[in-house]
C-alpha positions as CSV (number, residue, x, y, z in Angstrom):
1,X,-17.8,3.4,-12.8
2,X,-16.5,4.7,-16.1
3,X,-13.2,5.9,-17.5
4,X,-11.4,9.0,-16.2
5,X,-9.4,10.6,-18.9
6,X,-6.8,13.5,-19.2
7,X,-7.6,16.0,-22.1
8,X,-5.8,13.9,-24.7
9,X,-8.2,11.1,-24.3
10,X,-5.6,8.9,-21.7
11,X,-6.6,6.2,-19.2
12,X,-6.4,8.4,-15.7
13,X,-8.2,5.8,-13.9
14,X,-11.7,4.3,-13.2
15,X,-14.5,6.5,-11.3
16,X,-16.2,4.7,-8.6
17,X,-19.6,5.0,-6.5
18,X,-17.7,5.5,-3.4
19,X,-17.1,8.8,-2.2
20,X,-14.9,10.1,0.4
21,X,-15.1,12.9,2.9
22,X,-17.4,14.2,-0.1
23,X,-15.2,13.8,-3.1
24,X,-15.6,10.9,-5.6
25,X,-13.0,8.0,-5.3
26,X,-10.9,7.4,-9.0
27,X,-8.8,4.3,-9.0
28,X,-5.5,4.9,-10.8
29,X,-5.3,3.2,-14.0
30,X,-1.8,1.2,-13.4
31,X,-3.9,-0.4,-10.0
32,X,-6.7,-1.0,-12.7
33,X,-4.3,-2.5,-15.1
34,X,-2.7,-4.9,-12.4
35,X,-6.2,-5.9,-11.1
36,X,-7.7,-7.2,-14.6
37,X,-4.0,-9.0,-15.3
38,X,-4.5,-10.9,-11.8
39,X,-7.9,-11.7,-12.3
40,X,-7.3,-12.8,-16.1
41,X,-4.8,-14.8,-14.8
42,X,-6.2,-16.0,-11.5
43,X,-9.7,-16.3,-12.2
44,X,-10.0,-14.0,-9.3
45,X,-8.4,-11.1,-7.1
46,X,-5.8,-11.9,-4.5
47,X,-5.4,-8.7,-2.2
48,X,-2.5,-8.4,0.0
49,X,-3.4,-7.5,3.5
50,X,-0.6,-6.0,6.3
51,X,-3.3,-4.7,8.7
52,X,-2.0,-1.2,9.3
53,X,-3.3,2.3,8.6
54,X,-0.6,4.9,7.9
55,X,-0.7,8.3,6.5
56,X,2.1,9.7,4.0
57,X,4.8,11.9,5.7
58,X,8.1,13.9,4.3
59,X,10.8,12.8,6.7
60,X,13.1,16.2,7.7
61,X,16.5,15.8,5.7
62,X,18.8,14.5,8.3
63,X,19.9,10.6,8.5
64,X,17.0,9.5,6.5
65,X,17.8,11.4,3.6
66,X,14.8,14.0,2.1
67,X,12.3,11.6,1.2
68,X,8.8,10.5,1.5
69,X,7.7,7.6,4.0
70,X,4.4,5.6,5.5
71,X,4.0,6.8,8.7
72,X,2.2,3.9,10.7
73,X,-1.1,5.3,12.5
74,X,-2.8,2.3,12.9
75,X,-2.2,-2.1,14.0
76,X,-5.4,-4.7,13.4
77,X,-4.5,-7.7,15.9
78,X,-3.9,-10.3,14.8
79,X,-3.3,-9.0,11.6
80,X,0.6,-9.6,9.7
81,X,1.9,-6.6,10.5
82,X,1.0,-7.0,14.4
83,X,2.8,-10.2,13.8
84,X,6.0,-8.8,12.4
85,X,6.7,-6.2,15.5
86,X,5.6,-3.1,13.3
87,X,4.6,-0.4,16.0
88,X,2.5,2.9,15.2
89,X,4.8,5.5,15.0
90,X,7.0,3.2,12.6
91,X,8.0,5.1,9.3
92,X,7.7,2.7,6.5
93,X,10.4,3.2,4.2
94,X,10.4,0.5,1.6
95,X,8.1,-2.9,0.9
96,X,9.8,-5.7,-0.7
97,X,12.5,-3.0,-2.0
98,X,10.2,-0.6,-3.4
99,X,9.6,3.2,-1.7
100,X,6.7,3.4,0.0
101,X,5.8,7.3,0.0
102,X,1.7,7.0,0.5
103,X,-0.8,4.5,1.2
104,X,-2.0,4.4,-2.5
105,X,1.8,2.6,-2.9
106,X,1.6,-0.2,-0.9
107,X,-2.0,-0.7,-1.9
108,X,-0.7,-1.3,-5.0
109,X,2.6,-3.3,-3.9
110,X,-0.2,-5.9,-2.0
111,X,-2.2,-6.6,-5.2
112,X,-1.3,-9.5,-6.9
113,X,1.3,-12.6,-6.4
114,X,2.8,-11.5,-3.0
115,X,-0.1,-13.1,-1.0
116,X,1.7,-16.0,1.2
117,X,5.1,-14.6,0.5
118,X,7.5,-13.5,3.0
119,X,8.8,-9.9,2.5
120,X,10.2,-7.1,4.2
121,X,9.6,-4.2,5.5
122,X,12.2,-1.1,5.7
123,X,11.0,1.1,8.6
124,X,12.5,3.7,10.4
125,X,11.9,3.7,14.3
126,X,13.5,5.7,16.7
127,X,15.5,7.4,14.6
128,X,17.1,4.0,13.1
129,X,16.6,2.0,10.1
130,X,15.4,-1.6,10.6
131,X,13.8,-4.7,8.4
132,X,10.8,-6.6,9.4
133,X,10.2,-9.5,7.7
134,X,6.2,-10.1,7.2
135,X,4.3,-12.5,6.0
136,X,1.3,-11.3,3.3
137,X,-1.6,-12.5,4.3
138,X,-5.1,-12.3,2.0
139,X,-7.2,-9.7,3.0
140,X,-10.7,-10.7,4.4
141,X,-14.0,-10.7,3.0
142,X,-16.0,-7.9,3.8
């Protein structure tokens, strides 16, 4: 890969090989940032791992307010979020306090120090706010 940059010459991201649905695959530079700090730091990368799939959504103003949620389409078994009761369908609201609008969030919310730890999970389900806690677990070599 190589850098991306905006016209004025600033760090966008890192090109990959990887290409989806056709298009080539950029990882944003704060996710590139927070990878090289772990890895400096660790000696090697600790990804979070939930075991869901989820697709971003903008939730209807109503109770829920006019905001942006996780909306859960898919459960690994066995995996932490099977664990902690979260169902497809939920609406994830919020990861360890902080919004979760779009997949590329929590990808970025599971990289890091939060492996092991105990955190929570706003959803919304059935029309009602809940918390889940979960436990991060490391994702899996591939």
């Amino acid at each position: 890969g190589g850098a991306f940059l905006d016209t004025a010459g600033g760090l966008l991201g890192i090109t990959t090989a990887t290409a989806i649905r056709g298009l080539g695959v950029v990882i944003p530079a704060a996710i590139t940032w927070k990878t090289a700090a772990t890895i400096l730091e660790h000696g090697r990368l600790k990804r979070g791992y939930l075991g869901l799939a989820g697709q971003p959504v903008r939730l209807p103003e109503g109770k829920a307010g006019d905001r942006e949620a996780l909306l859960v389409v898919g459960i690994t078994s066995g995996g932490p979020a099977a664990a902690s009761g979260v169902l497809i369908g939920d609406l994830i609201l919020e990861f360890d306090g902080h919004p979760v609008a779009a997949p590329e969030d929590l990808l970025d919310l599971l990289v890091g120090d939060r492996v092991g730890r105990k955190v929570t999970l706003r959803v919304l389900r059935g029309g009602a706010e809940t918390e889940l806690p979960v436990t991060v677990g490391e994702r899996p070599a591939q």
